[in-house]
Structures are given as structure tokens and as C-alpha cells.
C-alpha positions, -999 to +999 in steps of 0.1 A: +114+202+032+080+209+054+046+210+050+037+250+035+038+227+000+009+217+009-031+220-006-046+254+016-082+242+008-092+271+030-082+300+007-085+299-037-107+290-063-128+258-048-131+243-084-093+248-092-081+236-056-107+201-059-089+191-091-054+201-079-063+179-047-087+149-068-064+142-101-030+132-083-053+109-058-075+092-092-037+087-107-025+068-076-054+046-074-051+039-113-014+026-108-025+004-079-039-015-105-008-022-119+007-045-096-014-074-107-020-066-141+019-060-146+023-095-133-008-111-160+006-100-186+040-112-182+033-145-165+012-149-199+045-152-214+057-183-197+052-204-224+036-241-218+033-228-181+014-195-188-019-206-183-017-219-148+006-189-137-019-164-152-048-182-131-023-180-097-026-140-102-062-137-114-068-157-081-048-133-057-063-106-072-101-106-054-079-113-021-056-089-024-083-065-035-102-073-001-071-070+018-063-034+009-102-023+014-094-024+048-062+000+042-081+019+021-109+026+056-077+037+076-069+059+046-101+077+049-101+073+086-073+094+086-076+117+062-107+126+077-092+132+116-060+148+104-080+176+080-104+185+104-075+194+129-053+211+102-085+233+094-091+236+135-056+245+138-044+221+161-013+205+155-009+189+188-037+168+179-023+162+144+009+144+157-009+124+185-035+111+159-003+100+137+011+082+169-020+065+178-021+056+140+013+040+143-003+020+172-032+003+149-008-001+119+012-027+141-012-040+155-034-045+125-006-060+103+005-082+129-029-095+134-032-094+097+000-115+088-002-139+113-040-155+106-035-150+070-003-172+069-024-193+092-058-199+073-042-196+041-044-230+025-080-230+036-090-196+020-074-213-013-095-245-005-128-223-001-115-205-033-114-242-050-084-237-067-078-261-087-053-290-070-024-284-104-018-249-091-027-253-054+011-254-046+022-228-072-009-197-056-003-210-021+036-199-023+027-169-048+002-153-022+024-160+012+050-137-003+026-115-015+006-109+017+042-100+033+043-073+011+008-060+018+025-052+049+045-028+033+011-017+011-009-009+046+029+014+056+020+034+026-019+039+032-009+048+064+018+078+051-007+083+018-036+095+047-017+117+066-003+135+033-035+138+019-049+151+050-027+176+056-033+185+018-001+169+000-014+147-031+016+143-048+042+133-030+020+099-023+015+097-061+050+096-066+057+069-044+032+048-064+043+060-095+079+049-086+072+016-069+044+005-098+076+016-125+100+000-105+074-033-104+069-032-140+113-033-142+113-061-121+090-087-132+105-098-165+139-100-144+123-123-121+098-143-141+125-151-169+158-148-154+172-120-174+213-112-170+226-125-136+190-127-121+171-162-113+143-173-133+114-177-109+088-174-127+055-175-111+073-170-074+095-143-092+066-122-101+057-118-063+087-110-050+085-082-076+058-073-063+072-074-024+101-056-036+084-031-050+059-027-019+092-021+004+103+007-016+071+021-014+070+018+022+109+031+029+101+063+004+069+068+026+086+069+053+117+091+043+086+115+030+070+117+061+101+125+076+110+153+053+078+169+042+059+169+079+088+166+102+071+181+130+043+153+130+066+128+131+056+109+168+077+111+198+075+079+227+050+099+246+030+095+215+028+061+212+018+056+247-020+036+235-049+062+241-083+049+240-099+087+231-079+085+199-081+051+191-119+049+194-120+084+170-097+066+141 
């Protein structure tokens, strides 16, 4: 599988070729949403417990939602870089912009993890969470920000896609690891069949679960669909030309 599936925005109807390119984007973003209402609504559930497990994911939520703003700037960071070199017709350029990309991605998620597992308890004490669920959100988010680990892998496979003009195949990533999410969480939470009931911890490791998928599919994706942008070592020698650009 390669990359002539892709979007030509160069050639077509403009209309028809913006909506073909904008609808399967405004579809993933929707399902993003889902993570943390999929979790609401069935930590609601828990009985005598619901209310302080609903109040653990309504708290993660504006975190998380910071969190991925800044995956969301590499998203457009590389989108931008990678479709003004497809339409320049240099795909050289294309496959040292991913390898320099690969560069920030470990770096920032490394930098990430570390000094949010780090300052955590004192983001939840500036948050002034309530001391009853202190404990309970403080475990919830560390798994949780593990898995926006796998969340800034996807952003970084969703901008090169979308770059090189291929919507869908990041859509259905999201669509499967949201589904595959929405599966999971009543296992988790309740303890359904063979699995453990975990309740508020279960519905984030749901949620990391699902994340990894997301991130494993990305990669397989990238691997099949754009196979000759896929970085070699000499690509992932640190330039400071391309990393200032991105």
C-alpha cells in the first residue's frame, strides 16, 4: 500500500476536494472527545462511589485537554512543512522533516513524562482537589499521562498523513481505538467475565490501552501507506535547519 491514495489538492473541483480533505479530520477530532466522556458516563455507574470517580475524570479532563494542545501545534507544524514540500515536489525534504520530527517526538515526551510525573501532586494541589479523591485522581492521571505518550505518537503519524493528503487512514485509527475504549471501560471499571474490577483506575488503563493501539496502528500505517518516508539513521542525525522550521 503507498501513498497515490492520497488527497491531489492540486488537480479537481476545490469545493469537492476541501470537504473530502475537512470531514474525515472534523470526525477524528469529534471521537477524541470520547475518551473522557466514555469514561463519565460509566464511572457514573459505580454506585455509592460514582460521584467522586465522575469528579477524578471531569478533573483530568482540562489537563489532558492542555496537554494534547501542544500535540495538536506539532500537528499543524507538520502538516504545514510536509504539504508545502509534497506540492514543491521534494520528497527528500519530506522524509528528513519526518526524521527530524521523530527527534522532537522523543524528546518532547520524555521531557513531557518525566516533569509531569514529577510536579504532579502539586498541579492536583493547585487544582484544589478535594483531599477524599486526592489519592483516587493522582493514580487515575499518572496512568493516564503514560498514555498521552502514545496520543502525541498518533498526532505525530495523523500530521504527516494529512500532509501528504491522507484523511482517512488517521480517522480510522481514532475510530478504532475510541471503539475499542468504549469496549473496554465497563470490563475494567466493573470487572466483567475474567477481567478485574478497577473501577476508577480501570477506566484509565482503558484509556492507555486504547492510546497504544492507536499508536502501534499509526505506526504499521505509516509503514504501509508512505513507505518511502519512513526515516533511515542518517535521518535522525539532529539538524538544527529542520528543527528550527518545525
Amino acid at each position: 500500500m503507498s501513498d497515490n491514495r492520497a488527497i491531489d489538492l492540486t488537480s479537481g473541483n476545490i469545493n469537492r476536494n476541501l470537504v473530502r480533505l475537512s470531514l474525515p479530520i472534523m470526525l477524528s477530532n469529534f471521537m477524541q472527545m470520547f475518551y473522557n466522556l466514555t469514561d463519565a458516563f460509566w464511572l457514573g455507574k459505580l454506585g455509592e462511589n460514582a460521584k467522586a470517580a465522575v469528579s477524578v475524570a471531569g478533573i483530568t479532563f482540562p489537563i489532558i485537554f492542555f496537554l494534547a494542545s501542544f500535540g495538536t501545534g506539532f500537528v499543524v507544524a507538520g502538516t504545514a512543512i510536509v504539504s508545502r514540500y509534497k506540492g514543491s515536489n521534494q520528497p527528500e525534504k519530506i522524509k528528513k522533516t519526518v526524521g527530524q520530527y521523530v527527534i522532537i517526538l522523543i524528546l518532547f515526551s520524555a521531557l513531557y513524562l518525566s516533569l509531569s510525573m514529577i510536579f504532579l501532586r502539586d498541579i492536583l494541589t493547585l487544582l484544589k482537589v478535594p483531599p477524599e479523591i486526592f489519592f483516587m485522581a493522582n493514580g487515575y492521571m499518572r496512568i493516564i499521562l503514560i498514555g498521552a505518550v502514545f496520543m502525541f505518537t498518533f498526532h505525530f503519524y495523523q500530521s504527516i498523513a494529512h500532509g501528504l493528503g491522507d484523511t482517512i487512514s488517521p480517522m480510522i485509527v481514532q475510530i478504532i481505538a475510541v471503539s475499542l475504549n468504549v469496549i473496554l471501560d465497563p470490563l475494567l471499571i466493573f470487572g466483567v467475565g475474567f477481567f478485574p474490577r478497577l473501577e476508577t483506575i480501570g477506566a484509565a488503563y482503558a484509556t492507555l490501552l486504547s492510546r497504544l493501539v492507536a499508536a502501534v496502528l499509526a505506526l504499521i500505517f505509516m509503514y504501509r501507506r508512505f513507505p518511502r518516508f519512513v526515516p533511515e539513521w542518517k535521518e535522525l542525525i539532529p539538524d538544527w535547519h529542520y528543527l528550527k522550521i518545525i
